[in-house]
C-alpha positions as CSV (number, residue, x, y, z in Angstrom):
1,X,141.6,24.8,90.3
2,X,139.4,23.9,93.2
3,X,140.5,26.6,95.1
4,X,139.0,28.8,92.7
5,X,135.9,27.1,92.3
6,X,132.5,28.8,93.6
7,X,130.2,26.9,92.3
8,X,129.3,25.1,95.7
9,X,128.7,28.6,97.2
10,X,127.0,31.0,94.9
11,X,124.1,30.4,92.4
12,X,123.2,34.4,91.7
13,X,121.1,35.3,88.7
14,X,120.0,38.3,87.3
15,X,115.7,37.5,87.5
16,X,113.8,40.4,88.2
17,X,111.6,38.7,90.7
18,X,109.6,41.6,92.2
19,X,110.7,45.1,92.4
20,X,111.3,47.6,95.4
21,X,108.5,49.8,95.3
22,X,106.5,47.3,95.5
23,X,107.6,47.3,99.0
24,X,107.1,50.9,99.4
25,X,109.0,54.2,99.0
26,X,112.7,53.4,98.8
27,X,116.1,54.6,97.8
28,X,118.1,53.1,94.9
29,X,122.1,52.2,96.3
30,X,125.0,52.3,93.7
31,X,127.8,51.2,95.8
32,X,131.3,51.9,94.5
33,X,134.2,49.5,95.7
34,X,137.5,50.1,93.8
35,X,135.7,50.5,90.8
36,X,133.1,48.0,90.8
37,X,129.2,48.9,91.4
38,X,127.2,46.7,94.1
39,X,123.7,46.5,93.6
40,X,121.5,48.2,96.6
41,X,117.8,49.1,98.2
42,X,117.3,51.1,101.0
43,X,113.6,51.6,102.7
44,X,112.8,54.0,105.4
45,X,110.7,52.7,108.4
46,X,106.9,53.3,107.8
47,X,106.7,55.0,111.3
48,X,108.4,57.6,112.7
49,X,111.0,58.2,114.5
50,X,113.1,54.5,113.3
51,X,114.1,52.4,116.0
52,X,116.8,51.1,114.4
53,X,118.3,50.5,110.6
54,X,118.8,46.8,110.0
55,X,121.2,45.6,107.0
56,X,120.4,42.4,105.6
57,X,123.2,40.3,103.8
58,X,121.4,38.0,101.8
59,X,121.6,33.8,100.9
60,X,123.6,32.5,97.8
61,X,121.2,32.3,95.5
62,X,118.9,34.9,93.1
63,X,119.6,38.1,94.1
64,X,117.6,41.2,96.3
65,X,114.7,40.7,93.9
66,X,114.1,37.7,95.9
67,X,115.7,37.5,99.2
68,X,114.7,41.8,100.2
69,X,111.0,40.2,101.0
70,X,112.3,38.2,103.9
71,X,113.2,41.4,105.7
72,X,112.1,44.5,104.4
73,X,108.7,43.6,106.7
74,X,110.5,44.8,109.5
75,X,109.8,48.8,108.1
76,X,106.3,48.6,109.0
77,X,107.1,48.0,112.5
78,X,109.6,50.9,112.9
79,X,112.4,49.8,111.2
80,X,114.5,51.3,108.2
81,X,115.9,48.3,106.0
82,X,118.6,48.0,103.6
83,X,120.1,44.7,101.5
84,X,122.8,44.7,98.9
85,X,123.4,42.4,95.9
86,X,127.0,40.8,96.4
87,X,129.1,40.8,93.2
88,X,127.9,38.9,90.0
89,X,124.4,38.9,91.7
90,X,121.2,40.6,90.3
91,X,122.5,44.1,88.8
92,X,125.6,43.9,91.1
93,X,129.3,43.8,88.9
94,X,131.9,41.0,88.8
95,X,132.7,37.7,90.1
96,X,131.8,36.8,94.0
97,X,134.3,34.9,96.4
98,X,134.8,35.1,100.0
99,X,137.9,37.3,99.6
100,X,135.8,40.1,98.0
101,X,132.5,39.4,99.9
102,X,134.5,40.0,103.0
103,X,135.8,43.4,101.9
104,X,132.9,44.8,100.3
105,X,130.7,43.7,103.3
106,X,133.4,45.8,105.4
107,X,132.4,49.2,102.8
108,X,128.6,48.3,103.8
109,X,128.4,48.0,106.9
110,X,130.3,51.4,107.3
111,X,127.9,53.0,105.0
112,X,124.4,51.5,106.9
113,X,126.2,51.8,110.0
114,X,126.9,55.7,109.3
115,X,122.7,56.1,108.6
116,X,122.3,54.1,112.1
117,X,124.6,56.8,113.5
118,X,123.0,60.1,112.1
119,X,119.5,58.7,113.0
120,X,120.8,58.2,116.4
121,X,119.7,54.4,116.6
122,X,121.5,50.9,116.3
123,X,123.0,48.8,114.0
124,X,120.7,45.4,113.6
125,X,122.4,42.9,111.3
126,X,120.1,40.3,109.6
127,X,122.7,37.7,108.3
128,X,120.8,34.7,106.6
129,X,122.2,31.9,105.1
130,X,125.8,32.4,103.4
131,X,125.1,36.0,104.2
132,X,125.2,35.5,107.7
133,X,128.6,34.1,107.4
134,X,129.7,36.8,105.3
135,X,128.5,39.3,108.0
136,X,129.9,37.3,111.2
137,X,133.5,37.5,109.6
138,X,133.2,41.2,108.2
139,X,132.0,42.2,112.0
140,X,135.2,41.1,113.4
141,X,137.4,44.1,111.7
142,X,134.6,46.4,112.2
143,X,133.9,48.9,114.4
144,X,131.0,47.3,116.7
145,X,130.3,50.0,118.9
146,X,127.0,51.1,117.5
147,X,126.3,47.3,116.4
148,X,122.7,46.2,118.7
149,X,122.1,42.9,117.6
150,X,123.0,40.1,115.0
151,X,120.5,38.1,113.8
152,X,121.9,34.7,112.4
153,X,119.0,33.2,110.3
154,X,119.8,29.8,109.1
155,X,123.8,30.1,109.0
156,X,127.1,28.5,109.3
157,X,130.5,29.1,110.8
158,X,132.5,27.5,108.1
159,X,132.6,27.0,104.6
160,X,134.9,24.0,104.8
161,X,132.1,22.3,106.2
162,X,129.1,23.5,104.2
163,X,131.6,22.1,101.2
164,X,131.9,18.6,102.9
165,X,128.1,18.7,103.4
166,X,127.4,19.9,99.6
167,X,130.1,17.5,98.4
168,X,128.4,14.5,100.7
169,X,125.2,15.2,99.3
170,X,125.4,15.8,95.7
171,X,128.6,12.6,95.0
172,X,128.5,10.8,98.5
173,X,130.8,10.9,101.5
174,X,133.9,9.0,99.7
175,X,134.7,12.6,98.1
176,X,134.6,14.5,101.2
177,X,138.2,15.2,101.0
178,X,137.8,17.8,98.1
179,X,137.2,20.0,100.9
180,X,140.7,20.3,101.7
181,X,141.0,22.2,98.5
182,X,138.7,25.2,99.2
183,X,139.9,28.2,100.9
184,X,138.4,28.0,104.2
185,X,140.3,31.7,105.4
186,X,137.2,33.4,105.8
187,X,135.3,31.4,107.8
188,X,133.7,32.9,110.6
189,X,134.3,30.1,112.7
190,X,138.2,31.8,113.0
191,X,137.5,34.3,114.1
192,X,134.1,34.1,116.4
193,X,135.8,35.3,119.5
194,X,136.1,39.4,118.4
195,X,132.4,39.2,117.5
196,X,130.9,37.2,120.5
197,X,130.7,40.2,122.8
198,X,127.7,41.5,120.8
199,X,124.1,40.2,121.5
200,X,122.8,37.2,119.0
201,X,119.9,35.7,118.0
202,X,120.3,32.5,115.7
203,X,117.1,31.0,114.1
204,X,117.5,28.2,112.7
205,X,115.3,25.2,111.7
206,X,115.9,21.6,113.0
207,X,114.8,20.2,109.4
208,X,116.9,22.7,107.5
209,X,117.7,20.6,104.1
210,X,120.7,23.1,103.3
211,X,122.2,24.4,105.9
212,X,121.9,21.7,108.6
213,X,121.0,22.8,112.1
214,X,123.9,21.7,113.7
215,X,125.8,24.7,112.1
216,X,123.2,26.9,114.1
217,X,123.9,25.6,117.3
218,X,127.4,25.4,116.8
219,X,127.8,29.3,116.3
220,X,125.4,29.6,119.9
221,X,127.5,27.2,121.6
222,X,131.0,28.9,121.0
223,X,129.5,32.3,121.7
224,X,130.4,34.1,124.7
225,X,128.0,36.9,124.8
226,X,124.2,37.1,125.7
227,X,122.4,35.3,123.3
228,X,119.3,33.4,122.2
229,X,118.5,30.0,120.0
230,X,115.4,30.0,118.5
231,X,115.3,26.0,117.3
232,X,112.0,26.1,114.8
233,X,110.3,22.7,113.4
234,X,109.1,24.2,110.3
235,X,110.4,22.7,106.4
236,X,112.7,24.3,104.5
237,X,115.7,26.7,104.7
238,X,114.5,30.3,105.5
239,X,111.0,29.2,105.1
240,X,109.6,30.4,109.0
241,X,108.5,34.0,108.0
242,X,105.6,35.3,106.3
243,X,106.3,38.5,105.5
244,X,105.5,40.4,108.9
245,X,102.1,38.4,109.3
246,X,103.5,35.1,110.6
247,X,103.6,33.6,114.1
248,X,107.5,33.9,114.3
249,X,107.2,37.2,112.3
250,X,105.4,38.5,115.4
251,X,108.1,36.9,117.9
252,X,111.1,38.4,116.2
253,X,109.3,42.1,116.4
254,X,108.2,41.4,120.2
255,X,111.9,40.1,120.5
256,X,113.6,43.3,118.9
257,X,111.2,45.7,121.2
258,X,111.9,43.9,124.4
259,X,116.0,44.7,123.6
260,X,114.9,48.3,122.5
261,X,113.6,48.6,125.8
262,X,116.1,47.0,128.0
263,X,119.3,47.8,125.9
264,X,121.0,45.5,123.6
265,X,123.9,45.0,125.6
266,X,122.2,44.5,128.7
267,X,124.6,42.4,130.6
268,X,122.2,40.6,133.3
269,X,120.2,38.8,130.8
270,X,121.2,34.8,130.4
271,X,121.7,32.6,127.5
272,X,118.3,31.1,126.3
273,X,117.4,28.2,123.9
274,X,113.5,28.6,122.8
275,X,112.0,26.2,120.2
């Protein structure tokens, strides 16, 4: 049925595109949920003491392999990172859907935001692509008190509509009504008001071919919290770092000590778009 159907979501595979200690020293995650064994990294900041441990839940397609690169950067600017495979990606067991992405993202976050809590530091969540969605709904049944910042990086707020967009796209808009037929339950879009308290970034391209940047703005424009829109005018979709050397590499870091310094939930600070 097309309610069952994923194949408009998730593309994982199991390449081995680089391997984690070629990022530096790291600790190898076997995650356990109700049997079935999630893939994980985990790398300690290259400077002492962290500032903060920041989870990344990655995009639908490849697996860590691929997608740690765009964020595991971060540790040589005082940051301890850790990403997760979702299920039937990279090493990762069984079948994904947003059902069990939800729940398993709820067993993560517990367990990075338990290293947050013995470091004595924040919660930083990097949620790009479908993994920022998957992050965004997860957050609302979570406990947010030691949750700094989330960092939406070229998401959306519904699946229906990333469906009508993949449908439009790939057989043309007559078929758009398919989307009826997918499960749109774990949207974030729902449920956007018990998240919007907390501080957000969203980065998001203008020429985004995937996830278009109206999706972006659409998660800034219903938040109700502080928050920040970086709109870039660079190609691609999650194509504006460099791997800690870039011009908007540099931004982000400068962005994430100027919080540090001031306090995430700083209250007096206004809503900002920035291209």
């Amino acid at each position: 049925m097309l309610l069952r159907c994923s194949s408009l979501y998730y593309y994982p595979d199991q390449v081995e595109y680089s391997k984690p200690e070629e990022y530096g020293p790291f600790e190898s995650l076997s995650i356990d949920v109700e049997g079935v064994s999630l893939d994980g990294w985990y790398f300690p900041s290259a400077k002492s003491p962290t500032r903060a441990v920041v989870l990344q839940f990655h995009g639908n397609a490849q697996n860590i392999s691929s997608h740690a690169a765009l964020g595991v950067w971060l540790t040589q600017f005082g940051y301890d990172f850790m990403t997760y495979d979702y299920r039937g990606f990279g090493k990762s067991e069984g079948s994904p859907d947003p059902k069990r992405n939800y729940e398993d993202a709820l067993i993560v976050l517990k367990m990075a935001d338990d290293r947050a809590r013995e470091k004595g530091v924040p919660l930083i969540i990097l949620g790009q692509s479908l993994g920022g969605a998957i992050a965004l709904r997860a957050l609302a049944d979570f406990d947010q008190s030691n949750v700094g910042l989330i960092i939406a990086d070229s998401t959306f707020a519904s699946y229906d509509s990333m469906v009508r967009n993949a449908i439009r796209n790939t057989v043309g808009s007559w078929l758009t009504f398919l989307a009826f037929f997918f499960d749109d339950e774990y949207s974030p879009i729902h449920t956007l008001d018990q998240v919007s308290r907390l501080p957000l970034l969203v980065i998001h391209s203008r020429f985004d071919p995937v996830v278009p940047f109206s999706e972006g703005r659409s998660i800034y424009e219903n938040w109700q919290g502080r928050k920040e829109l970086w709109a870039l005018e660079v190609d691609g979709h999650l194509s504006w770092s460099n791997y800690g050397s870039g011009k908007t590499d540099q931004r982000l870091v400068d962005f994430l000590d100027r919080m540090l310094a001031r306090g995430f939930h700083d209250s007096k600070r206004q809503p900002k778009v920035a291209d």
